[in-house]
N, C-alpha and C positions, 0 to 999 in steps of 0.2 A: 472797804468803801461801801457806805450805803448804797443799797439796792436802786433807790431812785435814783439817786446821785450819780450811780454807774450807767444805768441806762440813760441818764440827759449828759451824761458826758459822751455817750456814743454818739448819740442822736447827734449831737452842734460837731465832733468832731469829722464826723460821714460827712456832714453839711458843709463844712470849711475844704475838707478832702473836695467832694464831688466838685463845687464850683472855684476851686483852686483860687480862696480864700485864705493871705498867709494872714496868722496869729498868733497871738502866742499868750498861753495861761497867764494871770496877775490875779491880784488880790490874796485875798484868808485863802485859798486852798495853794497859791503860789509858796506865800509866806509859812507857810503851815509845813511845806513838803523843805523849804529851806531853813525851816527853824523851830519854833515849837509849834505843835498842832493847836485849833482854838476852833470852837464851833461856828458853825456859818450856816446862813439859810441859802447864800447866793453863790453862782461861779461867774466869774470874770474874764473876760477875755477884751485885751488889747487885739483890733483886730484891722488891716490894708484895704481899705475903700474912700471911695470917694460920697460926697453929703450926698449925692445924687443916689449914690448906688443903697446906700442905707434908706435913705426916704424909698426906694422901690422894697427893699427888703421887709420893709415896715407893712408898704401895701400890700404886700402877698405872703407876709410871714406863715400864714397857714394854709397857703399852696406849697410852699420850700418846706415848711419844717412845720412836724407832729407839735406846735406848739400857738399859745393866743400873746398877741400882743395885750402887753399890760397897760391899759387904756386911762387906768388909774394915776400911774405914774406919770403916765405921759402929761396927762392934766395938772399934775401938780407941782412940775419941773420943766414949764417950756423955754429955760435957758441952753438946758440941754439937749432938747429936741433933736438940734442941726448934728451932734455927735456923739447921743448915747441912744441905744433902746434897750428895752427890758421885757425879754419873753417870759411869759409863765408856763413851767413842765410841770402840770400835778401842782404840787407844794413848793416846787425850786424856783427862785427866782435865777435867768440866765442876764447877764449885764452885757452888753455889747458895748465898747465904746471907740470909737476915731483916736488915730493920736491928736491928742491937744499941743504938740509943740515938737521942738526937733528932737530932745530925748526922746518922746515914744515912738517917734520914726527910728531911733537907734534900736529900743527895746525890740523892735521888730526884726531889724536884721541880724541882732546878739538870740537872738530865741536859740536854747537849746532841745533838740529832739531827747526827751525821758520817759520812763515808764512807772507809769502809778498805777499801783496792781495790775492789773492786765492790762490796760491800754499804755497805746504811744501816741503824746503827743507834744508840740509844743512848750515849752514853758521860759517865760523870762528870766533871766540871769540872776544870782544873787545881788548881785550889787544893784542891777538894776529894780529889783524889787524894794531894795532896800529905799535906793533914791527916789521911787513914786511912796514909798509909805512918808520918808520926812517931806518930800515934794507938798503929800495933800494933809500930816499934820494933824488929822484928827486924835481924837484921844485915844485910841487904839491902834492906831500907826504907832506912834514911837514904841511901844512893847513889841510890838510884829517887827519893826525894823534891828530893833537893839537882840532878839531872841534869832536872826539871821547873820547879825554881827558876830557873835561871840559864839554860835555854831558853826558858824563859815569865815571864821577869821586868817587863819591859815592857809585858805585856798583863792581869798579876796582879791583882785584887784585894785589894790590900793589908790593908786594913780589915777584911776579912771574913775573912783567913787570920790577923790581929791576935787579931778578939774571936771566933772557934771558938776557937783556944789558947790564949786564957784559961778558955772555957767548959771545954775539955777537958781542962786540966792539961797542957800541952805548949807552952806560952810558951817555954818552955828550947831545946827541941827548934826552935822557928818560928825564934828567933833566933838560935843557931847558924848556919843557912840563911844571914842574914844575914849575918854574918861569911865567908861561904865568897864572896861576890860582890864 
C-alpha cells in the first residue's frame, strides 16, 4: 500500500474508531481487494449517520480530522451535498457517503472486519460490492463487478445477489455476470 494511502487510511479509520462511526470500505480499493487491483486516486467509504451529523462533520472537518474539505466539489455537485462529502489528504481524495437506500443500510450491517496490509478495517461484502458497481453502472463498474464475480464465484452468495437485483432493478445487469463465467 502506498505510503499516503496508508497513512489517510489510518487517519479516517482512528476517526470512524474514536467517534464510534460504523462503515464500511466500497469502491476501487473494495473492488480491487475482492477482485482484480485497478488504480484509483480516491477511498470510499459507506459510512451510519444522519444529514445532520454530516453537515456538522463538514463544518468542523479540520477540528476532527488532519484533513480540508474539498470545497471544489462541493460547488460543483450540490445534489449531493445532503449525503456525500469529500475530504482532501495531501493528493487523496477520501469520499464519504450516507446510504442512499435500504441496501446500503444492509451493506453496513454485512461489513466484514479484514486486513489490508497492516491495518483492520471494515469492508463490504463481495456481493455487495458487486451490487453497488451494477447499481451505479458506470463504465468502470461492470469490469470491477464481473473481476469480483469470477474471483469470488464460489464463495458468492447467490441467493442474496438474485433477490437485491430484483429488489434493485438490475436482474439484467446480475445476469450478464452470469454469462461471462
Amino acid at each position: 500500500m502506498d505510503y499516503d494511502f496508508q497513512e489517510t487510511f489510518e487517519k479516517v479509520i482512528l476517526f470512524f474508531k474514536n467517534n464510534t462511526i460504523s462503515y464500511a470500505l466500497i469502491g476501487a480499493w473494495a473492488s480491487s481487494f475482492w477482485g482484480q487491483p485497478r488504480g484509483t486516486e480516491d477511498i470510499d467509504f459507506l459510512i451510519l449517520m444522519s444529514e445532520d451529523e454530516l453537515r456538522k462533520l463538514k463544518e468542523n472537518t479540520e477540528k476532527l480530522l488532519p484533513f480540508k474539505m474539498d470545497e471544489e466539489w462541493e460547488k460543483y455537485n450540490p445534489m449531493a451535498r445532503h449525503c456525500h462529502c469529500r475530504l482532501l489528504s495531501k493528493n487523496i481524495h477520501v469520499d464519504i457517503t450516507l446510504p442512499k437506500d435500504i441496501h446500503d443500510q444492509d451493506v453496513l450491517k454485512r461489513k466484514i472486519l479484514k486486513k489490508i496490509g497492516s491495518l483492520e478495517l471494515y469492508i463490504a461484502t463481495p456481493e455487495d460490492i458487486i451490487l453497488m458497481k451494477i447499481k451505479a453502472g458506470r463504465e468502470k463498474d461492470l469490469p470491477d463487478a464481473l473481476a469480483i464475480f469470477i474471483k469470488q464465484q464460489k464463495n458468492l452468495d447467490i441467493d442474496y445477489l438474485r433477490s437485491w437485483a430484483k429488489k434493485l432493478g438490475t436482474y439484467e445487469e446480475l445476469n450478464w455476470l452470469f454469462t461471462k463465467v
